[in-house]
C-alpha positions in Angstrom: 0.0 0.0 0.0 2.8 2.6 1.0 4.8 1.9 -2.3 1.9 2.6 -5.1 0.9 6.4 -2.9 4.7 6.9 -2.8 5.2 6.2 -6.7 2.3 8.1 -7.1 3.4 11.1 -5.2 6.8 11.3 -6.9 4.9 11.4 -10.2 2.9 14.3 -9.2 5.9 15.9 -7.2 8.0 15.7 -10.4 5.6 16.9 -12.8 3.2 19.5 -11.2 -0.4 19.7 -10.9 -0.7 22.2 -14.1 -0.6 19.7 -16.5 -2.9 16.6 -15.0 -5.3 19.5 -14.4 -5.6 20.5 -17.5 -5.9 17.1 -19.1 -8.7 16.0 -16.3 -10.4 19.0 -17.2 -10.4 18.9 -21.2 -11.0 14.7 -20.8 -14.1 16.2 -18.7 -15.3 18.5 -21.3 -14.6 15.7 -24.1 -16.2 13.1 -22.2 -19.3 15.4 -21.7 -20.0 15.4 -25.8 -22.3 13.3 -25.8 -24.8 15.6 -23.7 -23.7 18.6 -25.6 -23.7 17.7 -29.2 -21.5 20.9 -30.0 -20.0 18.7 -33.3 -23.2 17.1 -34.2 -25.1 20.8 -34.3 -21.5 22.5 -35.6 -21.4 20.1 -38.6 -24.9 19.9 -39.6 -24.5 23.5 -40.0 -21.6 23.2 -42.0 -22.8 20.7 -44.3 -26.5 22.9 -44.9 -24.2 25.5 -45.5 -21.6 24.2 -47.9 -23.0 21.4 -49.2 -24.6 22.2 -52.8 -26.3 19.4 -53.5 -29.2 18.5 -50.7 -27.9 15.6 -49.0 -26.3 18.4 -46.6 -28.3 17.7 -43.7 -28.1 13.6 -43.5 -24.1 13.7 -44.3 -23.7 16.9 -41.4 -25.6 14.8 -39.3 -23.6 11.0 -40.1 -20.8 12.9 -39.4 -21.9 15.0 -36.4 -23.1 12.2 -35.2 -19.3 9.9 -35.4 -17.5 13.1 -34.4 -19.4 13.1 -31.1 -18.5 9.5 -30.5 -15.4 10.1 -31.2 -14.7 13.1 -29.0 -16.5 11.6 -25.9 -14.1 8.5 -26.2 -11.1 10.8 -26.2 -12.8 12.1 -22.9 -13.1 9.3 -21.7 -9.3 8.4 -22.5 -8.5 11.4 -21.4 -10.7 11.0 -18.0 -8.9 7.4 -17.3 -4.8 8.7 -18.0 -4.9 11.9 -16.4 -2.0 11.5 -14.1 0.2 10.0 -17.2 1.7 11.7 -19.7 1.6 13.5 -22.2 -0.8 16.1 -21.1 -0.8 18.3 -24.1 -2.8 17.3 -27.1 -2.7 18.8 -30.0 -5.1 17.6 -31.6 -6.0 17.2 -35.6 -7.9 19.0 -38.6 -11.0 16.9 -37.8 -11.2 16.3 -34.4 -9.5 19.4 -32.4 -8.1 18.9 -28.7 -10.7 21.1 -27.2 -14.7 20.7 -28.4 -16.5 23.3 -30.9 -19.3 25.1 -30.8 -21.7 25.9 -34.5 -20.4 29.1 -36.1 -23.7 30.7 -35.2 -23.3 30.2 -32.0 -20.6 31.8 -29.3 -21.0 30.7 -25.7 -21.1 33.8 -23.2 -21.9 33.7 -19.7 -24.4 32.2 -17.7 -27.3 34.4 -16.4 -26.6 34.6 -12.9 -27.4 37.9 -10.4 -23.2 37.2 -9.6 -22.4 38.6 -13.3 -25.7 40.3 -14.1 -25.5 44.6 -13.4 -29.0 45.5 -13.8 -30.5 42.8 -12.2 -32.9 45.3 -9.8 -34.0 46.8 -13.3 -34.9 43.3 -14.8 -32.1 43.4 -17.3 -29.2 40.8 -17.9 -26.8 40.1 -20.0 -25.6 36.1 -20.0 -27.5 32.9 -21.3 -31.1 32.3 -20.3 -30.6 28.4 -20.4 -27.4 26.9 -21.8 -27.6 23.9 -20.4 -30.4 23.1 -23.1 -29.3 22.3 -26.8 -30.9 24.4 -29.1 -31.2 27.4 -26.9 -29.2 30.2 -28.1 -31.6 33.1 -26.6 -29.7 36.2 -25.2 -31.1 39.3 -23.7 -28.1 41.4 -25.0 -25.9 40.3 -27.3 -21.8 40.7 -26.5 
């Protein structure tokens, strides 16, 4: 029992917390795809878009849909080797290190009376509800 915590502590003494930390949280975000579906939306948009015949929407969404799959099982790596190196990935063309968002839509902050200045006057600035997909309402825009 004492020799695996003291292997593990001379791994984390020699190479920080920075860079574990920053793979656990990017596996995280990876992992949680799935729930988002950031690439599914992002390339069914790009498909409708530049796609000139009209099989735009079923080929955005065949590959949305494997480009999710495929980013929430590098979370899921990611999740499970944290502590190991390497802990910077740089990712490709096709499936980048960190996940994407559709070109129409640019995450801000979350409506919260922390971050909002005219709360009193019924006014705020940040996401009415980004937790669901599909909901890109803003009061303001930034």
């Amino acid at each position: 029992m004492i020799f695996p915590l003291a292997a593990v502590l001379t791994v984390l003494l020699f190479t920080g917390c920075a860079g574990p930390e920053q793979k656990l949280g990017r596996g995280i975000s990876n992992s949680l795809e799935i729930v988002r579906l950031g690439e599914w939306r992002r390339s069914i948009e790009q498909a409708s878009v530049f796609d000139v015949d009209r099989s735009g929407y079923a080929t955005g969404a065949i590959h949305g849909f494997n480009q999710t799959i495929a980013r929430t099982g590098l979370g899921i790596l990611e999740v499970a080797t944290f502590p190991l190196p390497p802990y910077d990935i740089k990712g490709s063309k096709d499936l980048p290190a960190y996940p994407v968002f559709p070109a129409s839509y640019k995450p801000g902050r979350i409506s919260n009376p922390t971050f909002d200045t005219d709360t009193y006057s019924g006014f705020t600035g940040g996401d009415i509800a980004p937790f669901i997909p599909g909901s890109r309402f803003q009061i303001f825009e930034n």
